[in-house]
C-alpha positions in Angstrom: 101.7 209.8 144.7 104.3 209.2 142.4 107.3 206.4 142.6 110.6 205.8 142.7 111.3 205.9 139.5 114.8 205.0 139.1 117.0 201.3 140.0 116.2 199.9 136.9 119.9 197.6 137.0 118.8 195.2 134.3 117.9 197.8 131.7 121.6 199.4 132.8 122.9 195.9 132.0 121.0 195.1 129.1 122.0 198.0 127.2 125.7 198.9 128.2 126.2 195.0 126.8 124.0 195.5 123.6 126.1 198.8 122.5 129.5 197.3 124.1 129.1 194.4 121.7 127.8 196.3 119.0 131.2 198.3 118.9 133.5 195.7 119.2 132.0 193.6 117.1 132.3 196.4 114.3 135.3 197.8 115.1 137.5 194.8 116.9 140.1 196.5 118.2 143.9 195.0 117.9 146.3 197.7 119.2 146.8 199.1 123.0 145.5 202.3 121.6 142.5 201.4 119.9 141.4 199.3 123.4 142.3 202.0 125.3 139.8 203.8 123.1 136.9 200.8 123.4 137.5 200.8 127.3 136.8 205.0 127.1 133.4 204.3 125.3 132.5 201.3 127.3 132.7 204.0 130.4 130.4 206.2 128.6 128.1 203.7 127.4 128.2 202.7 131.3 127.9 205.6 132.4 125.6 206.8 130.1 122.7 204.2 131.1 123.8 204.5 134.7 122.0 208.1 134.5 119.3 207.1 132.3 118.2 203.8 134.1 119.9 203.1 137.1 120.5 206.6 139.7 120.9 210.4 138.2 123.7 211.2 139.8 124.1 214.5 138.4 120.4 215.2 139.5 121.4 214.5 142.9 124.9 216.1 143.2 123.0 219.2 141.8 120.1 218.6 144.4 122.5 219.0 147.4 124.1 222.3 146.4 120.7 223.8 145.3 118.8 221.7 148.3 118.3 224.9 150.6 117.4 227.4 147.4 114.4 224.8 145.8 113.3 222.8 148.8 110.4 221.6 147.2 112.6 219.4 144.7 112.6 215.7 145.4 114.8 214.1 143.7 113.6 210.6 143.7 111.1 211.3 141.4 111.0 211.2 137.8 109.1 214.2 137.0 112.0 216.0 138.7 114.2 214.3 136.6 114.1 217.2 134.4 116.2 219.3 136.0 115.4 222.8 133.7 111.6 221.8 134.1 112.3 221.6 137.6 114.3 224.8 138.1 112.4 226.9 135.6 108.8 226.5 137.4 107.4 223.8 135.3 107.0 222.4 132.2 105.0 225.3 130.2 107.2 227.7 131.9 110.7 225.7 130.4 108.3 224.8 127.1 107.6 228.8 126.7 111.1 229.3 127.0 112.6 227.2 124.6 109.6 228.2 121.9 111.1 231.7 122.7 114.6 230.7 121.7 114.0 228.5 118.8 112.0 231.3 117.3 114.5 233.8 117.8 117.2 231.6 116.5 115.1 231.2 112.9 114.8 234.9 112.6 118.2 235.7 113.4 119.1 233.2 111.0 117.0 233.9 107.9 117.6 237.5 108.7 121.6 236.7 108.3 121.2 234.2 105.4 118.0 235.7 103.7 
């Protein structure tokens, strides 16, 4: 059986402070605009570990409008993390896909730029 997989706050921590100091130690910002600018990355670094490590919020937002349609989804798993694997069937069914499309992408392209 697999586990809760997410709630992993000191990794959320850890990194949002580790790229937060990174940037404004490189950049040290000194006018209203550029901190206005260091506080909208220091939301998406936030915000951006938040998904990763702490709760996938758009995983679960997503979950309760499709709920009814894919009741087999549990979203406190990590498998179903992956929302396309989740939605497409599984993983070979998404992995076929995307083979599909990056193939058809290379002979579109070499046949335009050949």
């Amino acid at each position: 059986m697999e586990s809760y997989a997410y709630g992993m706050w000191p990794f959320v921590v850890i990194n949002a402070g580790i790229f937060i100091f990174f940037v404004f130690s490189y950049l040290k910002p000194k006018k209203r605009r550029e901190w206005r600018s260091m506080g909208a990355f220091s939301a998406f670094a936030v915000a951006l570990f938040t998904e990763m490590y702490g709760f996938p919020l758009t995983i679960y937002i997503l979950i309760s409008t499709l709920g009814s349609k894919y009741p087999v989804i549990d979203p406190f798993t990590h498998v179903n993390g992956h929302l396309w694997v989740a939605l497409a069937g599984g993983f070979y069914v998404c992995l076929g896909i995307s083979n599909v499309a990056q193939l058809g992408s290379y002979h579109w392209w070499a046949g335009n730029n050949g």
